[in-house]
N, C-alpha and C positions, 0 to 999 in steps of 0.2 A: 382056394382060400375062401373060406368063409367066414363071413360078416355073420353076426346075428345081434341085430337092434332090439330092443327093448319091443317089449306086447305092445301093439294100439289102444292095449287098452289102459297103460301103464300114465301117472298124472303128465301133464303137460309139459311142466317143467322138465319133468325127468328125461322124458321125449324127445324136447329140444336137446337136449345136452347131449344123450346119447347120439343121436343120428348126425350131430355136429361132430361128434367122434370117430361116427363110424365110415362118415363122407371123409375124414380125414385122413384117417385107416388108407381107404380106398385109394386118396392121389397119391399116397405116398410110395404105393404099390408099383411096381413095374412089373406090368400084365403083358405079355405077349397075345399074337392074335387066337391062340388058342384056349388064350385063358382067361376066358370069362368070368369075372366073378360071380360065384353064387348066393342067394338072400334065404334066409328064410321067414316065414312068417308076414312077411309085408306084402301090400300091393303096392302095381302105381297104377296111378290113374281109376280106379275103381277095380278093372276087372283084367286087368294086363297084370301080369304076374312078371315078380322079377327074374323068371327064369326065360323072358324075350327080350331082357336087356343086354347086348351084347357090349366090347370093349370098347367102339368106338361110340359110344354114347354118354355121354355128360349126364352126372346123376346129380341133383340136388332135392332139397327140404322144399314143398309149395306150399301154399300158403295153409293149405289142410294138415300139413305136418307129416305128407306122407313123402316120400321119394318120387320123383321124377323123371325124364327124363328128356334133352335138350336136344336139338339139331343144329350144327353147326353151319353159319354163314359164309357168304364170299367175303374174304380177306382173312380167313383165322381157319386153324388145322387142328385136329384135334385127333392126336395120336398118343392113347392110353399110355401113363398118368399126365401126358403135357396138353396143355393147351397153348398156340401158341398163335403167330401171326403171321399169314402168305402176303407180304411186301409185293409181290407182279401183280398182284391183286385192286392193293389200293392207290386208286387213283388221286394225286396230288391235288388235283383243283377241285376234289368234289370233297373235300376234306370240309368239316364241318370250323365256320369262322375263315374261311378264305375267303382273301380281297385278292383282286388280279392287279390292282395298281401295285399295290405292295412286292409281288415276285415278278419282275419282267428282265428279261436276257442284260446281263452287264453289258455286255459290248455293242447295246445299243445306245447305251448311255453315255454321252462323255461330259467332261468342264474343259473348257478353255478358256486360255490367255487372254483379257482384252487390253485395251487401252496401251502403257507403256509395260506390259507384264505378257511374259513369255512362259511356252512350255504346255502341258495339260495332254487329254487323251481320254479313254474312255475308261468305263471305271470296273474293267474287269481286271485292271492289275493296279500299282501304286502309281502315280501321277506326281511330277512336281512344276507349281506354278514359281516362276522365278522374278524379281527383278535387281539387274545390275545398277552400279553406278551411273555406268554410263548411258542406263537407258534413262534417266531423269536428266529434263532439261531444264537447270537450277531457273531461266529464264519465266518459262514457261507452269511457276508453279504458281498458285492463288493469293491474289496481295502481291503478288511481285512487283516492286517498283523500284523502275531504271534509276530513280535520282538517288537512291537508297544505295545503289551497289554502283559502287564506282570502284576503276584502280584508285586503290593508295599513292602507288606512285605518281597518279596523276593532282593529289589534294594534298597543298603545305599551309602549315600553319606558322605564324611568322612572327616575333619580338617587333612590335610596334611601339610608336612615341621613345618612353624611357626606358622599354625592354627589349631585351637582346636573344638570339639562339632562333632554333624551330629548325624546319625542314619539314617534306614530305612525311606522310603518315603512314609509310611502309613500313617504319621502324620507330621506335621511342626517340622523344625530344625531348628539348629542356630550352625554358624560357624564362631566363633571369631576369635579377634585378636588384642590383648589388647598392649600396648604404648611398656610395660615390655617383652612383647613377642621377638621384635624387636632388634636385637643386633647391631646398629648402624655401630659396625666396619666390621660386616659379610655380608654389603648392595652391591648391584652389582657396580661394579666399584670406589668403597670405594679406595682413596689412604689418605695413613698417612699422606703422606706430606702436604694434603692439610686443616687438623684436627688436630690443633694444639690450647694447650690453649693457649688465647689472652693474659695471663699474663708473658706467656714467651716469645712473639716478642716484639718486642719494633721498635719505627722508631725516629733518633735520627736526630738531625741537624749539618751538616758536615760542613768544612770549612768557612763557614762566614757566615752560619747559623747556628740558635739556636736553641731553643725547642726541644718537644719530649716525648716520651714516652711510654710506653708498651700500646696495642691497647685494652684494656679493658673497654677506653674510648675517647673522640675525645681530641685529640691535636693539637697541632699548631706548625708549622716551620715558623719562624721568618725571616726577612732580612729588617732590617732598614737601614735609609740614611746612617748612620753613621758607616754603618759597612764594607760598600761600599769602599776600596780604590781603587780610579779613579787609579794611577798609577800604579799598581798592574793589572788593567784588562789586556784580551788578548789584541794582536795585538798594543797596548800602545805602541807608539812611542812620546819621550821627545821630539825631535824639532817640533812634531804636536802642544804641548800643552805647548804654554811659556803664560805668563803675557801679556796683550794688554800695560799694560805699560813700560814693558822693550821692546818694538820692536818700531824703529823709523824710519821712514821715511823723507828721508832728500831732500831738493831738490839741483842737481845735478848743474852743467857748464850751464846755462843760463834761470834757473827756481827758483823760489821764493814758499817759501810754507813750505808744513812739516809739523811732528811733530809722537807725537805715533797714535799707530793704539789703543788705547782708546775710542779715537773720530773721528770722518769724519774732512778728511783733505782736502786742497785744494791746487794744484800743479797752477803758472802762469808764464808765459815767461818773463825773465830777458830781459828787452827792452835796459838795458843799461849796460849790458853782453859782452864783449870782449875777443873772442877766443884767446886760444894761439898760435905762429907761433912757431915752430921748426921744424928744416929740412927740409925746405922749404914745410910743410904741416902744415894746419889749423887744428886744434883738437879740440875738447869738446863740443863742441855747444849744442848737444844734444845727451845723452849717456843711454843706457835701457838697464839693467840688468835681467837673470832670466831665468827659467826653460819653452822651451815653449809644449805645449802640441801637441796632433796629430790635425791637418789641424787648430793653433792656433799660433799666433804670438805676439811677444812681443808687439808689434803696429799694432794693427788691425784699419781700416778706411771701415765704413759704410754709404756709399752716399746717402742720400735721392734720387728721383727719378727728373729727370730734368722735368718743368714743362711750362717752357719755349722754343718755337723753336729756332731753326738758332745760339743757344748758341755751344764756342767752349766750353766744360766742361771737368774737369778733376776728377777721384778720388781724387788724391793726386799730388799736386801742390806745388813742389818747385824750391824757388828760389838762385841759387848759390849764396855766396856774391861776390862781387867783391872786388880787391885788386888796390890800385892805385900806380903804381909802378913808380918812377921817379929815382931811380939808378939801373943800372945791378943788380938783381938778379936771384934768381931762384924759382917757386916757383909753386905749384900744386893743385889745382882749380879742386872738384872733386864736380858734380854737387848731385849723387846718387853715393856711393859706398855701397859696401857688403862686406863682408870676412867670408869665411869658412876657417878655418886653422885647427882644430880639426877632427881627427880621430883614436881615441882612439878601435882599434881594435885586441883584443888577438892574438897572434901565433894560426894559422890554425885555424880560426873561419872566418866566413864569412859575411859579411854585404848584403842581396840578395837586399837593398833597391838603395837609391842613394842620391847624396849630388849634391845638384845644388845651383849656386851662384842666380840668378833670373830665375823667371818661370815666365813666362808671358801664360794667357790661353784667346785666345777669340774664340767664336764659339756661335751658338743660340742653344739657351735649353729653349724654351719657346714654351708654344702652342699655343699663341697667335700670333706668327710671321707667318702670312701667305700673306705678302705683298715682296718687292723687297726693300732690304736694296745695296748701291751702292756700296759698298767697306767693307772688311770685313779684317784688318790687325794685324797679330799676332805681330810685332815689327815694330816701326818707329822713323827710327832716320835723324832726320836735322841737317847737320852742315857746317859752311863754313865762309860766314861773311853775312850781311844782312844790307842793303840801307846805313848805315854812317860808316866813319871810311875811311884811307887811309892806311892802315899799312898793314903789310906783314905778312902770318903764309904760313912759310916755307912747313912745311907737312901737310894735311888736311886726315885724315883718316875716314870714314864715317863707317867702322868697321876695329876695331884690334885687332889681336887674338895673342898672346903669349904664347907657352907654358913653364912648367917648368919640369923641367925633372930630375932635382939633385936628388938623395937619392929616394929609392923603383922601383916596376917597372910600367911603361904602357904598357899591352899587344896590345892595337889598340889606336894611337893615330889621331886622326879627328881633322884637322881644323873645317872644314866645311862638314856636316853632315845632308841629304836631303832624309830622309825615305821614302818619296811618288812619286812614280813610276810614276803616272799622273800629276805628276806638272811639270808647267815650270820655267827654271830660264831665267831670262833676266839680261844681262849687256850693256847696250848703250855704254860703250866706250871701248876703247881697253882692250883685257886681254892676264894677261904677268903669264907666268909658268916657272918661273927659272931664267927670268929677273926683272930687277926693271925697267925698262922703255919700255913699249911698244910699237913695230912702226904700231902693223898692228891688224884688232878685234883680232886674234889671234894671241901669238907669243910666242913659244917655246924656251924656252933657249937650249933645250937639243934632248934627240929622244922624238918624238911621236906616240905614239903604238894605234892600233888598230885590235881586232882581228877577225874582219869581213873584214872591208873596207872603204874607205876613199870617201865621197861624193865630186865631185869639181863639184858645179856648176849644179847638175843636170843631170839630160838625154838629156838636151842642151849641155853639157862640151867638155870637150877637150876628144879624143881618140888617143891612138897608146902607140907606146914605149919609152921612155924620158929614156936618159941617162946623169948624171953625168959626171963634171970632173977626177973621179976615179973611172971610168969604170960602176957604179950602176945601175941597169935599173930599172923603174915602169912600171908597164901597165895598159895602163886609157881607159876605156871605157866606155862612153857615161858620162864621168866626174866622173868615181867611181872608185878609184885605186884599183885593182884588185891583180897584182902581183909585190913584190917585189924581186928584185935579185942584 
């Protein structure tokens, strides 16, 4: 058989390919020992020709691209076209990645049985480790505890007090307790008093109620309109509760109107109403009776609010009448009066309040007043005469104070009485203490005391010693009288 590979001198690639062919050619061959293959054209090795390659030689490509040839090792044969492998050859433990711990004789190896567990052998065939029932001794296992495991038959459970049944716990029991067993009055916290047949309470209806009856079933406590006497209730007071038509309201000295308090009445001013004169005072005009309450008065007057500027307004605006007198008499013209006369007060009880004939209150109590109001006056009184008129009023009083003093006592009695430390008073014309006619701002009828000192004039005044007609001396300095002797 002849091969014939490609010239050496043909391109490389080509080379590879063919000689890959023609090696292949070649194993596929079955050469006998006589039948060497023949080459032509190639070398191997340089100068060996392929005519001294005989069958039993391994031909391959080197790394020159030329043909070769191989010599065979111990453990492999190579008998044209096979290559193959002599097994008596290779040695098992020189084998490349042998561990000797890994292949060591079975039958030196064994498992066995420990503890409660039987059986085993060595492990050149199948082994079985066993354990029975009866090699565990239930006593003898972990956590075993004797008080834990007892016969049944030796532990009963038993119907005590008012329960009945039980037995040993070998088997199912039953521990009753039937309705009848139960002695209702013998139950914990059982009282008498509160187990009572329903046939002997009873709930009745008292005083001006009715119905009723033993609680064996519902009943009814009654109280109808009619059973109701209003004058009978508590606190029922008779003059709270008269007839609207026995109360009448009548109109008084210069008011028209009236009638019962039935219906809404209507009171109006008698325009052609003539007061009476006696004693040289006027009387009746208008007269209000009745109980008044705390910060409430028999005439109360509520102003609407002024909406108008530069207006003089008043709450309440009255006008005195006048009298037109053409013979001597006498007679009293009271524009506003008042009277408290009443003080109806026990032996040694005490009244802590006070009785005042007028109160006059001004002052701001608003939060709204955050501006400059010019005058702010608690009383004001004008009197004197005004543009017309020629006639004469003898005394002109602009305040008159009188007291009375007959019958009971006054521990502190006050004319004039001026609580606030920072206020001033002011009098523009002369003032008299003990005289009725003044000649000078001030003028003493009598002594005048001072328990500090007497300012003349300032720290400008007069200084030294001043003595009297009957021998007295003061001592003034710098206008402050100092000492008296």
């Amino acid at each position: 058989m002849i091969i014939s590979p490609p010239s050496p001198h043909s391109n490389d690639e080509q080379f590879r390919l063919e000689t890959s062919r023609a090696i292949a050619q070649l194993a596929s061959v079955k050469l006998g020992t006589d039948a060497a293959p023949t080459f032509k054209g190639l070398t191997v090795s340089g100068t060996t020709t392929l005519s001294a390659l005989t069958a039993d030689q391994l031909v391959y490509a080197n790394a020159s691209k030329a043909l070769a040839s191989a010599a065979v090792s111990t453990g492999l044969d190579w008998t044209a076209p096979t290559l193959k492998t002599k097994d008596s050859e290779i040695v098992h433990d020189n084998l490349s990645g042998f561990v000797a711990n890994e292949h060591i004789d079975h039958t030196a190896v064994s498992i066995s049985a420990g503890g409660i567990l039987s059986g085993g052998g060595d492990i050149s065939a199948n082994r079985i480790i066993s354990l029975a029932h009866g090699d565990v001794d239930h006593d003898q296992t972990l956590n075993f505890v004797a008080d834990e495991h007892v016969a049944h038959s030796g532990v009963s459970i038993s119907g005590g007090g008012i329960l009945s049944g039980g037995g040993d716990i070998s088997a199912s029991r039953t521990i009753s307790l039937a309705h009848g067993d139960v002695d209702h009055d013998q139950t914990a916290n059982y009282a008498a008093d509160k187990h009572v047949a329903h046939s002997g309470v009873s709930i009745s209806g008292g005083g001006i109620l009715s119905g009723g009856g033993d609680i064996t079933a519902n009943r009814t406590i009654s109280l109808a309109h009619g059973d109701v006497d209003h004058d009978q209730t508590a606190n029922y007071v008779a003059d709270k509760h008269v007839a609207h038509s026995d109360v009448t309201l009548t109109a008084g000295n210069g008011l028209t109107g009236g009638g019962t308090i039935a219906a809404n009445r209507t009171f109006a001013l008698d325009s052609s109403y003539s007061p009476t004169f006696a004693g040289g005072i006027y009387s009746g005009l208008l007269q209000l009776t009745g109980e008044c309450g705390n910060e409430a008065g028999n005439l109360y007057v509520n102003c609407a609010d002024i909406n108008t500027a530069g207006r003089v307004t008043s709450g309440v605006y009255i006008l005195a009448p006048d009298r037109a007198v053409d013979v001597d008499e006498t007679n009293y013209i009271i524009g506003l009066r008042t009277q408290m006369a009443d003080a109806n007060i026990a032996n040694t009880k005490t009244d802590s309040g006070y009785h005042c004939a007028i109160r006059g209150a001004a002052y701001i109590n608003d939060p709204d007043f955050e501006g400059t109001l010019s005058t702010l006056m608690g009383m004001w009184f004008q009197v004197g005469t005004f543009n017309n008129g020629t006639g004469t009023v003898t005394d002109c009083y602009g305040i008159k104070l009188d007291h009375l003093s007959s019958g009971g006592t006054i521990t502190n009695m006050w004319g004039m009485y001026q609580s606030t430390a920072a206020a001033k008073n002011y009098f523009a014309g002369n003032c008299a203490f003990g005289v009725a006619t003044p000649l000078e701002d001030v003028h003493a009828g009598d002594t005048v005391r001072a328990d500090v000192a007497f300012n003349l004039n300032g720290t400008d005044g007069w200084s030294g010693t001043f003595t009297n007609g009957d021998g007295d001396t003061v001592t003034v300095s710098g206008g402050i009288i100092t000492g008296v002797a």
